[in-house]
N, C-alpha and C positions, 0 to 999 in steps of 0.2 A: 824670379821666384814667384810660386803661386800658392796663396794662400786660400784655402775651401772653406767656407761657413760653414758651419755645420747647425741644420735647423734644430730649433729645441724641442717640435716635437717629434724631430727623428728621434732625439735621444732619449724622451721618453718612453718615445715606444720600445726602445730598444731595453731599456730597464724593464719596462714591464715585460719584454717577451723572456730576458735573464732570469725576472723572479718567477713568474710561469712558469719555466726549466727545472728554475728551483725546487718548485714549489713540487711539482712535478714528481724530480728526483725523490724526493720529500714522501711524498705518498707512497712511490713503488717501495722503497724501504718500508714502511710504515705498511706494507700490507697484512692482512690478517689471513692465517693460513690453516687451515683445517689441522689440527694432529693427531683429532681421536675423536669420533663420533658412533656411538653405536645405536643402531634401527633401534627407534621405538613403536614397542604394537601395545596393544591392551591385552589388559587380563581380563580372564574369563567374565561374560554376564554376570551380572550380580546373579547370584542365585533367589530362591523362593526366604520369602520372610523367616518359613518355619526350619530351615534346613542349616549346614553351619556353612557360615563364609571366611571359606581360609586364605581370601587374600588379605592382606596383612594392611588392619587401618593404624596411622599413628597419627596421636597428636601430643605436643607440650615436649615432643625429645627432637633430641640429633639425631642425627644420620650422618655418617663419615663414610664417605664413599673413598674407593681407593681407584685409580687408574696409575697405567703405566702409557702415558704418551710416546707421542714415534722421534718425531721432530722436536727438539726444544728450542726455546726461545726469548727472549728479554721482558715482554711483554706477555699477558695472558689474559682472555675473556673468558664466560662460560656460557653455554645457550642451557636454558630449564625450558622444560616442556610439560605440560599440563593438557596435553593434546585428547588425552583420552579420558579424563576428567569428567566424574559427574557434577563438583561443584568448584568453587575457588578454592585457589589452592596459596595458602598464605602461607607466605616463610617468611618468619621473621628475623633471621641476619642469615649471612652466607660467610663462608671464610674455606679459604686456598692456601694452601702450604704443602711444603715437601715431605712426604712422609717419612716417618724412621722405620717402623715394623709397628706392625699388630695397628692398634689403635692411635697409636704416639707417633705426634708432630715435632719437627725441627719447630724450635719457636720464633728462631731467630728468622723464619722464612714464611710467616704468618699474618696473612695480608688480609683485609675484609674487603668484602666486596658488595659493587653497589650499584644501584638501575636507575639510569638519570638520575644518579647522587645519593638516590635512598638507602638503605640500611635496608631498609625493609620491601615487601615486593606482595601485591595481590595477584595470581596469574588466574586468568578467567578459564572455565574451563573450553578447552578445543584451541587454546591458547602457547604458544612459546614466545620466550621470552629470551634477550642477549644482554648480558653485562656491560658495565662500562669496565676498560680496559685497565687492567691490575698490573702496576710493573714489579716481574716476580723473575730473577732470572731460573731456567729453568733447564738441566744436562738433557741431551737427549736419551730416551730411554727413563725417564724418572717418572718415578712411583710420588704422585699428587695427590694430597688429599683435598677432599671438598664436602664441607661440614654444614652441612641445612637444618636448620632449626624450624620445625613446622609448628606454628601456632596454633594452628588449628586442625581440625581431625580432617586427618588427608587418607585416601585410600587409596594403596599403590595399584592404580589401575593404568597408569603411564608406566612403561618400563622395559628395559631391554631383559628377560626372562632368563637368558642364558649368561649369566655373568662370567663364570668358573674364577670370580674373586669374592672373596670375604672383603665383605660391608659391614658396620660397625652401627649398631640401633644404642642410644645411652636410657638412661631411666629418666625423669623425668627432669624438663631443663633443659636450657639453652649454654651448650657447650661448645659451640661451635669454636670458641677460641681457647680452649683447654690444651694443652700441652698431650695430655691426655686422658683416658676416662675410664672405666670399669665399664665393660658394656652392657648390656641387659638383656641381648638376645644378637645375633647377626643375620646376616641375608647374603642368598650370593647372586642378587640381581642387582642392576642397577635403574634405579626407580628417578624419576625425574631429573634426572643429569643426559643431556641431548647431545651435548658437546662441548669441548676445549679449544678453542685459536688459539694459536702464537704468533706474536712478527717476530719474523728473523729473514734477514736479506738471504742468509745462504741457502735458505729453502727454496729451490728451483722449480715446484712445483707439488703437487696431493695426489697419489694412487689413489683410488677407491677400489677396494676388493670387493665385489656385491656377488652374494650368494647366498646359500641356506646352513645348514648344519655343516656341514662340510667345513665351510667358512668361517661360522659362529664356532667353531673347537671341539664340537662333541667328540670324545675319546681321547681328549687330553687332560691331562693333568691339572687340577684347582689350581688357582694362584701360582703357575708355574710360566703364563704370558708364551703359552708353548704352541696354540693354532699356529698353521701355513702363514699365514700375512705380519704376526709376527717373527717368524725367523725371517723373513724376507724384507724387514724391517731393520734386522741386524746381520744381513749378507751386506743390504745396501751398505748401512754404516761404517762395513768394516771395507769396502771397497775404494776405488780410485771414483767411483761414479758420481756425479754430482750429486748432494742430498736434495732427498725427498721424502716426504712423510705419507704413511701410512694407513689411513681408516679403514675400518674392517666394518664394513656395512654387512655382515651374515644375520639372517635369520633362521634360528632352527626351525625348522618345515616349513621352510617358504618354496611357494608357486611362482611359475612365470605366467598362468593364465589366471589363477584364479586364487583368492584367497584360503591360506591354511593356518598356519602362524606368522599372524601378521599380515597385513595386505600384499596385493602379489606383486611381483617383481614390476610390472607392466605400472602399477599404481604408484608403488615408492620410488618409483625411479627418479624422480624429479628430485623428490625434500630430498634421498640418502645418496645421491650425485654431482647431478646438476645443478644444487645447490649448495655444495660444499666450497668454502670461499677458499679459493686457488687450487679447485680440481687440474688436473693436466693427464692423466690417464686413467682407464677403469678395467676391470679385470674381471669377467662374467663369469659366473660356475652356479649355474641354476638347469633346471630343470627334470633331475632325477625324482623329488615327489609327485609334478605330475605325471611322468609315466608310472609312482608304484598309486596313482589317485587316492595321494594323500597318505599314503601308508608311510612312517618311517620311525627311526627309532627302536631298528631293528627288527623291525617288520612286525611291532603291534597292532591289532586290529586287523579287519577288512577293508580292501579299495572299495571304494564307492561308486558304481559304475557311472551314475552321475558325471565324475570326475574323471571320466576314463578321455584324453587326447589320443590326437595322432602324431607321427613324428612332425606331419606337414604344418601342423598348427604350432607347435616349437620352434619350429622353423622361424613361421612366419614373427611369432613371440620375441626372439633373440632379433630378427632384423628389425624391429621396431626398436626396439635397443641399441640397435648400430646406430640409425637413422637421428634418433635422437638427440645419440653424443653428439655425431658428427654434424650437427646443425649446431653444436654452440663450440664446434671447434676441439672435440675432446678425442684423445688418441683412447680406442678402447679394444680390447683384447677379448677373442673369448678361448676361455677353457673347457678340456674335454670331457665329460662326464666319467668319475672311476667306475669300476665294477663293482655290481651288488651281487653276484651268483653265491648263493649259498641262503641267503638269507630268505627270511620266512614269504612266503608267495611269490618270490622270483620265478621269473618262466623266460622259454626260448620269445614269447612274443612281447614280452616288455624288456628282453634286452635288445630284441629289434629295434625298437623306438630308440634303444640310448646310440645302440651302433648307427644308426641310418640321422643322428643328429651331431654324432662324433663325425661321421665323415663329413659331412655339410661343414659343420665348424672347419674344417681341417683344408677342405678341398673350393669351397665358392670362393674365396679372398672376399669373401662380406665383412669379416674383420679385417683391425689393419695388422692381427698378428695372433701366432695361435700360439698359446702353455699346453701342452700335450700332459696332462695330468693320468688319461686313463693310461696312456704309454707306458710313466714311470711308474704306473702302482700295481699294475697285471702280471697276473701270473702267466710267465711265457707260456706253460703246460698246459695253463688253462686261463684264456683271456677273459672268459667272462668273472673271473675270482683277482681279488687283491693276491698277491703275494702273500705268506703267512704271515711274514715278518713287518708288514703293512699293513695285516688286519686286527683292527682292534678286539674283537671279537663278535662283533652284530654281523658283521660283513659289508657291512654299509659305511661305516665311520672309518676312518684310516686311524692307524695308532698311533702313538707319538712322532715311532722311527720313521711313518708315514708322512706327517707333515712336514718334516724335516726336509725327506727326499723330495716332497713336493717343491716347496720353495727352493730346495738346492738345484731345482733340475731348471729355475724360471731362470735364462740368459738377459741379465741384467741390461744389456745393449738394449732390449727392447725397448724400455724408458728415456731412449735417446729418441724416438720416433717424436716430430712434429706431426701439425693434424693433417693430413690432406691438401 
């Protein structure tokens, strides 16, 4: 019979490699995962001393922001951003809970929240800022509130512009932990809230939807959570497919070359992508305002000849974008530009530019997969037009029924794609 010693620091090491494992395991659960981040840009130049400035300064109240998250999850962080900030931006308590309606919190789900342990938070301006982690459990699809008490007079010059939800302004006072409040005015931006993580194991992975109006909802419904990247949010859910959550990175009038509202595609792509914690896919739909140079919104105003591209610089604009994911390993998609025909200064030579960029998307394989959006929204009779029943009425925006058929026409399998 043979008896093996066995060395003690074999068996050391062998525990330390188990709790490493552990520890390991430990973390990938414990990952923090994007479930709602919307692009922040600035609001207009201050104007002249003598003129009126209607972006909205507060100080001494709440603000009760409302989101509907994609993914939920056991735990919860929040990023605040002060990025476009003329001076510090002081809140003095923060607090998360699940909302009931209107302005009124579940109490029983009313967590304060706090920044290396503080209650309270100075963010400098050109600054963001990340919580420490809140265990809140959270359904997916739940409407969150998140309640900022600004101490000092803050001007919402950080802010995603396009909300199409009611936000909640209180009178004066820190309400942040009120059941609920009488409001004093509302907003339907959302001003200093950057983003929400969740850890949840079952989350396989973060879409990033990045685009412009199209993307950001123009021609949907207030508070009805009805843009394309939300129903595609709730196809996923209701299917057999692995969960994934969804951030809607749109910006109404954004550029891929050059700044409109907001920085241009080319610029944000990093902060509203690349660094969204546990991205795994991206879904491109830009480039319709620079070929109308900068016109949109149903075709207010003049293009700026300034602003006038060619298709070949789109081109090259969208492969810098391929290039990019596909160096940090991210599977990304691009979509086809819909029809604007009808709308105010459309011409045969600027839907040249969107056809001769829809074919490139469709036909180089530079993506690793194409959403054929102009496909499902055109009028067979007339491809340069939405269908009627998809236009909202600019001819620009899709309508409700539009983003509907958007998202219904996206082949879910595509989110099965690994990177390259």
């Amino acid at each position: 019979m043979f008896n093996r010693r066995i060395s003690p620091v074999f068996v050391a090491g062998a525990a330390t490699l188990v709790a490493a494992h552990a520890n390991a395991q430990a973390a990938t659960h414990d990952r923090w995962m994007a479930t709602w981040a919307p692009s922040m840009s600035a609001s207009p130049p201050r104007p002249p001393a003598d003129s009126i400035d209607r972006t909205p300064t507060l100080v001494n109240r709440t603000l009760r922001e409302i989101v509907r998250v994609s993914a939920g999850g056991s735990r919860v962080r929040l990023k605040l951003s002060n990025q476009y900030g003329d001076r510090p931006l002081v809140i003095g308590s923060v607090h998360v809970a699940l909302r009931k309606s209107g302005a009124e919190i579940d109490p029983g789900t009313d967590r304060p929240v706090t920044f290396n342990g503080r209650s309270s938070v100075v963010i400098r301006a050109g600054a963001s800022l990340v919580s420490d982690g809140v265990a809140l459990a959270l359904p997916n699809l739940a409407d969150v509130a998140i309640s900022l008490f600004v101490a000092d007079s803050a001007r919402l010059s950080t802010r995603h512009a396009l909300g199409l939800q009611t936000n909640y302004v209180s009178a004066s006072g820190d309400f942040t932990g009120s059941a609920s409040f009488a409001p004093d005015t509302t907003l339907q931006i959302w001003p200093f809230l950057a983003g929400i993580d969740v850890v949840n194991p079952a989350v396989t992975g973060v879409i990033v939807a990045f685009g412009n109006s199209i993307t950001d909802g123009v021609g949907s419904k207030a508070d009805s959570n009805s843009r394309w990247p939300d129903v595609l949010e709730r196809r996923l859910l209701a299917s057999k497919e692995p969960l994934k959550a969804i951030v809607n990175a749109g910006i109404s009038g954004n550029r891929v070359l050059s700044p409109g509202a907001g920085p241009s595609a080319l610029e944000r792509f990093d902060r509203d992508v690349l660094m969204q914690p546990g991205v795994t896919h991206v879904i491109v739909l830009e480039g319709i305002n620079d070929i109308n140079g900068g016109t949109y919104g149903g075709g207010t105003g003049a293009p700026n000849p300034r602003n006038e591209v060619s298709a070949d610089e789109l081109i090259a604009g969208h492969q810098q974008l391929i290039d990019r994911a596909h160096e940090r390993g991210i599977v990304i998609f691009g979509a086809t530009l819909t029809p604007e025909g009808g709308m105010r200064g459309a011409s045969a030579a600027r839907d040249a530019k969107r056809i001769a960029l829809n074919n490139w998307i469709r036909t180089s394989g530079a993506y690793d997969g194409v959403i054929d959006f102009d496909k499902l929204t055109r009028d067979p009779s007339d491809t340069t037009r939405f269908l009627p029943a998809y236009d909202s009425g600019d001819h620009l925006h899709p309508s409700g029924a539009g983003y509907v058929t958007m998202a219904g026409g996206i082949d879910l399998a595509l989110f099965r794609k690994t990177p390259r």
